[in-house]
C-alpha positions in Angstrom: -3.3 -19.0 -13.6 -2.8 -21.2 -10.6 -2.9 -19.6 -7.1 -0.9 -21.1 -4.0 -1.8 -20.6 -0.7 0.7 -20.5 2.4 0.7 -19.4 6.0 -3.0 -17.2 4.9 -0.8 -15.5 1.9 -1.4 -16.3 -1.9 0.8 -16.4 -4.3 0.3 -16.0 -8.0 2.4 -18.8 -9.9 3.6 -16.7 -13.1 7.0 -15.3 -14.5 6.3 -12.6 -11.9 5.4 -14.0 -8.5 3.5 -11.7 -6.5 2.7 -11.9 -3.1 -0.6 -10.7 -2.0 -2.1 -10.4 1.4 -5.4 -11.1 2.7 -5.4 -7.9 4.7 -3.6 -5.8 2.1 -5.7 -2.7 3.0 -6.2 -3.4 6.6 -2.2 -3.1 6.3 -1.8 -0.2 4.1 -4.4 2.1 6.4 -2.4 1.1 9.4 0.9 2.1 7.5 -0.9 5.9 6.0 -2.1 6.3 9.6 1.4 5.9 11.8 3.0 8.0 9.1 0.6 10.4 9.2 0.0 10.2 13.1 -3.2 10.2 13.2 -6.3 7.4 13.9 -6.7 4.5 11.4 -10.5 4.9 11.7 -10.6 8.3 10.2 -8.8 6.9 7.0 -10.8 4.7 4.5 -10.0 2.9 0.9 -10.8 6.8 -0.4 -8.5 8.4 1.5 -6.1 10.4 -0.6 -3.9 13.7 -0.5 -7.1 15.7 -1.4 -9.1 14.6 1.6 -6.6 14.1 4.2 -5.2 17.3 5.2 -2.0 16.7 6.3 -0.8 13.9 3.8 1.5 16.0 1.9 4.2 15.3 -0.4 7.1 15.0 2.2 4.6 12.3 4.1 4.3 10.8 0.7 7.6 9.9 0.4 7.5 8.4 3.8 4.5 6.3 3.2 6.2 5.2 0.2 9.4 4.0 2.1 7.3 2.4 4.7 5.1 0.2 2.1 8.4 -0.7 0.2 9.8 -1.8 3.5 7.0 -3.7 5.0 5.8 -5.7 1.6 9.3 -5.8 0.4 8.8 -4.3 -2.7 10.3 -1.0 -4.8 7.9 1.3 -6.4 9.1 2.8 -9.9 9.1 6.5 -10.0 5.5 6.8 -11.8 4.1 4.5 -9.4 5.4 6.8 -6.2 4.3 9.7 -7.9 0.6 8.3 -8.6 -0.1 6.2 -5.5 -1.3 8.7 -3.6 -4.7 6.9 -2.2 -5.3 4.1 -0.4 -6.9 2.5 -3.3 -3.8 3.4 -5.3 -1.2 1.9 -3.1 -3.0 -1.2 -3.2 -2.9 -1.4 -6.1 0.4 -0.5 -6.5 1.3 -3.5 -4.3 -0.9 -6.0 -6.0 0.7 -5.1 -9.3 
């Protein structure tokens, strides 16, 4: 697999072409956090809707649209319904 890098962003050369940013997490914490109003420093790679108490399923669907918007991507319906960590939703966008 050969990997291209542009402007600090590398891309995957493969049928599917997948953008992935150095500071995916970094970008997905300060998403979680504006949605849920609340400090990025109390949210870490662990975070989920267990542990954070006011991430809740009508939040969910707000960090969802948020992500989609800002990496320009669409999440299928399973993925939505599963990425509910940080660790998830990066994952989720590195798909």
């Amino acid at each position: 697999m050969n990997i291209l890098i542009i402007n600090n962003a590398m891309y995957y050369s493969n049928r599917q072409r997948k953008r992935l940013l150095p500071n995916v997490i970094n970008e997905v914490i300060d998403i979680v956090a504006t949605v849920l109003g609340i400090d990025e420093n109390n949210l870490t790679i662990d975070s989920n809707t267990e542990n954070v108490a006011n991430w809740d399923s009508m939040l969910q669907i707000n960090i969802i649209m948020s992500i989609e918007e800002a990496f320009d991507i669409r999440f299928g319906d399973e993925e939505a319904l599963n990425a509910t960590s940080i660790k998830a939703l990066c994952g989720a966008i590195e798909q």
